[in-house]
Every structure is written in structure tokens, then in C-alpha cells.
C-alpha positions in Angstrom: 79.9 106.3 89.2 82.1 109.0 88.0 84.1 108.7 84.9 87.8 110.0 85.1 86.7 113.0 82.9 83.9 114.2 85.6 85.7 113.1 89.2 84.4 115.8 91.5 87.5 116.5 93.2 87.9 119.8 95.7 91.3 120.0 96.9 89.6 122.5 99.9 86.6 120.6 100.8 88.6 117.7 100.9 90.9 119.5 103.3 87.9 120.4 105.7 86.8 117.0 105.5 90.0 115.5 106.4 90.5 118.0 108.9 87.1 117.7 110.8 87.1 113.9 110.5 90.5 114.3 112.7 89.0 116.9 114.8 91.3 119.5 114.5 89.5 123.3 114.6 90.7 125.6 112.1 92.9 127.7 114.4 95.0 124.8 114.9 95.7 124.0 111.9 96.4 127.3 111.3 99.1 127.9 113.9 100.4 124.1 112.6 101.1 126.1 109.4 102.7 129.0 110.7 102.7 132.3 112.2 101.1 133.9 108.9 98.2 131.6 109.2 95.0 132.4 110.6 91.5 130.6 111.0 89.6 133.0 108.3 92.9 131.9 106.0 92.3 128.3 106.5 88.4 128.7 105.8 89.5 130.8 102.6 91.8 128.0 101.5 89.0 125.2 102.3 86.7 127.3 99.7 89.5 126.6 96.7 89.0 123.5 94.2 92.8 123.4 93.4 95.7 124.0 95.7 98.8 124.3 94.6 101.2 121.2 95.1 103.6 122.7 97.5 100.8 124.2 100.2 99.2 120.8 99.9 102.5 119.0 100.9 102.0 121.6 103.9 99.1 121.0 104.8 99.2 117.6 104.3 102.1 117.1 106.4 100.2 119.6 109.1 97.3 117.2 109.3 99.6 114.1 109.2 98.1 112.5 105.9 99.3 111.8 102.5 98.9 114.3 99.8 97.1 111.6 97.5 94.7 111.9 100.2 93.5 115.2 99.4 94.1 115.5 95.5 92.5 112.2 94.6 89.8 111.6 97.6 86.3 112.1 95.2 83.7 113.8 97.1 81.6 110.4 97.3 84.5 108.1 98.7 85.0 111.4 101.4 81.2 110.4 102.6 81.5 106.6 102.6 85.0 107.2 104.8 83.0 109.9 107.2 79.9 107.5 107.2 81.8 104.5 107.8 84.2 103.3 110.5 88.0 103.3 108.6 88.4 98.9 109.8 84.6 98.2 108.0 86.3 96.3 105.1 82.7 96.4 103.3 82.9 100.1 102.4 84.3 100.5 98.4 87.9 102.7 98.7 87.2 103.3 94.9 90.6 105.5 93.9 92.2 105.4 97.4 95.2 103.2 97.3 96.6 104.9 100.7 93.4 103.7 102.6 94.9 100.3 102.6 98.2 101.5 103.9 97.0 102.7 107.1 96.7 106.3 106.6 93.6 106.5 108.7 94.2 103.4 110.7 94.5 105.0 113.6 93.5 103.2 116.9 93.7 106.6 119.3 93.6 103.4 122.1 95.9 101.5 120.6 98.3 104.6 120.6 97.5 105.3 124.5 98.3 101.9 125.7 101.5 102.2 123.5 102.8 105.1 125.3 101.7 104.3 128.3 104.0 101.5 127.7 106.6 104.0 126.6 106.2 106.0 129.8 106.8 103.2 132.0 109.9 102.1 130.4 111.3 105.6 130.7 109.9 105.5 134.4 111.6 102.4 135.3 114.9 103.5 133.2 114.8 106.6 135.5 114.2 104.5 138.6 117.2 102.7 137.8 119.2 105.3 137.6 118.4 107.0 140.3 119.1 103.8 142.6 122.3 103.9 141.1 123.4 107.1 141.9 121.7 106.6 145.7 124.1 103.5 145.5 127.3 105.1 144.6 126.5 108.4 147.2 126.2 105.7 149.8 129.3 104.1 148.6 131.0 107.1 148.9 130.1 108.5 152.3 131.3 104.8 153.8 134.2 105.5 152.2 134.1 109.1 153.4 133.5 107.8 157.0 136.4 105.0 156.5 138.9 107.7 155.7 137.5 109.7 158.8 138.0 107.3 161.1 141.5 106.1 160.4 142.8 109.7 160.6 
């Protein structure tokens, strides 16, 4: 157990970690950043201990996780999260207090089913609306014909 005077904390490795347990290539978090990013910059930045606080509120917000994510995770708590599923409630989150807030909660199937969901609302919504309008054009070549006759 680490003392808070010797916590092994490397804002970059903690960065590739977090980044490969999401499985997001370099590249891509690269062009996430920003047109002046590139791959070999990402590896360069994943080599520094300590990142400055506004690039890790951008990279943070590139790989959709809180900053306390990457300053505090200790490079022990980064294996037992990698090692371990996020919902086994038996691993120790030590110094996390995000992991409990669902930062890396994420059920991928879950979010499918969810906008599946979404898609067939929209679906039905645009249905709907397109009955409509056959409605009203049908409506108005009665009317149309109506007029026609009469004249």
C-alpha cells in the first residue's frame, strides 16, 4: 500500500491505459483533439508523468472521462480496473471516488438496445408524419376533383 507521499501517479500512462481499456487507437484520439494532433503526439504525451491541467480537461473530455480519472488513478488501482470487470464490486477502488459514479459503467448493450429504442421512436414519429401528409394530399386532390367537376 502506497502512502500519499509515494502514490505512483503518471498522468500519461494513465491516459494510455484509459484509452486502450476504451479501445480507442491513438490516431483517434488524436484527430478527437484537433487538427494539430497526431498519433506520434499522443504517444509523446502518454510518455509525460504530469500534464498540465487544461490538456487534461481535453483529453479527458476527448475520451469521455473525468479528469480525477487520470490525475488520481494510482498505477495499482489502473491494473485491478484492467484485470477486473468494472460491475465486480469485490475489486478495492482505493482513491477512486468517480468509479462509484458510473464513469466506467458502461453497458455498450445496454446503450444499443437504448438507441435502438431511440431509432424506432423516430421511425414511427416519421411514419406518422408521413401518413399525414399522404392524408392531407389525398384530401386535397378530392377537393381538387370536387371543384373540377362542378365547373
Amino acid at each position: 500500500m502506497h502512502t500519499s507521499m509515494d502514490k505512483r501517479i503518471h498522468h500519461g500512462r494513465n491516459i494510455k491505459k484509459l484509452r486502450e481499456l476504451q479501445d480507442i487507437k491513438q490516431d483517434t484520439l488524436a484527430g478527437d483533439l484537433g487538427e494539430e494532433w497526431t498519433q506520434k503526439k499522443i504517444s509523446q504525451l502518454e510518455d509525460k508523468e504530469v500534464i498540465d491541467a487544461e490538456l487534461l480537461q481535453k483529453v479527458a473530455g476527448a475520451l469521455k472521462i473525468p479528469v480525477k480519472a487520470i490525475e488520481n488513478l494510482e498505477d495499482d488501482e489502473v491494473m485491478n480496473i484492467i484485470t477486473n470487470t468494472f460491475n465486480d464490486n469485490s475489486v478495492s477502488h482505493g482513491n477512486m471516488p468517480w468509479y462509484n459514479q458510473g464513469s466506467f459503467n458502461i453497458n455498450t448493450g445496454e446503450k444499443w438496445l437504448e438507441a435502438l429504442d431511440k431509432i424506432e421512436k423516430l421511425t414511427e414519429r416519421l411514419l406518422q408524419s408521413e401518413r399525414e401528409k399522404v392524408e392531407m394530399l389525398q384530401k386535397s386532390l378530392e377537393l381538387l376533383q370536387k371543384v373540377l367537376e362542378n365547373k
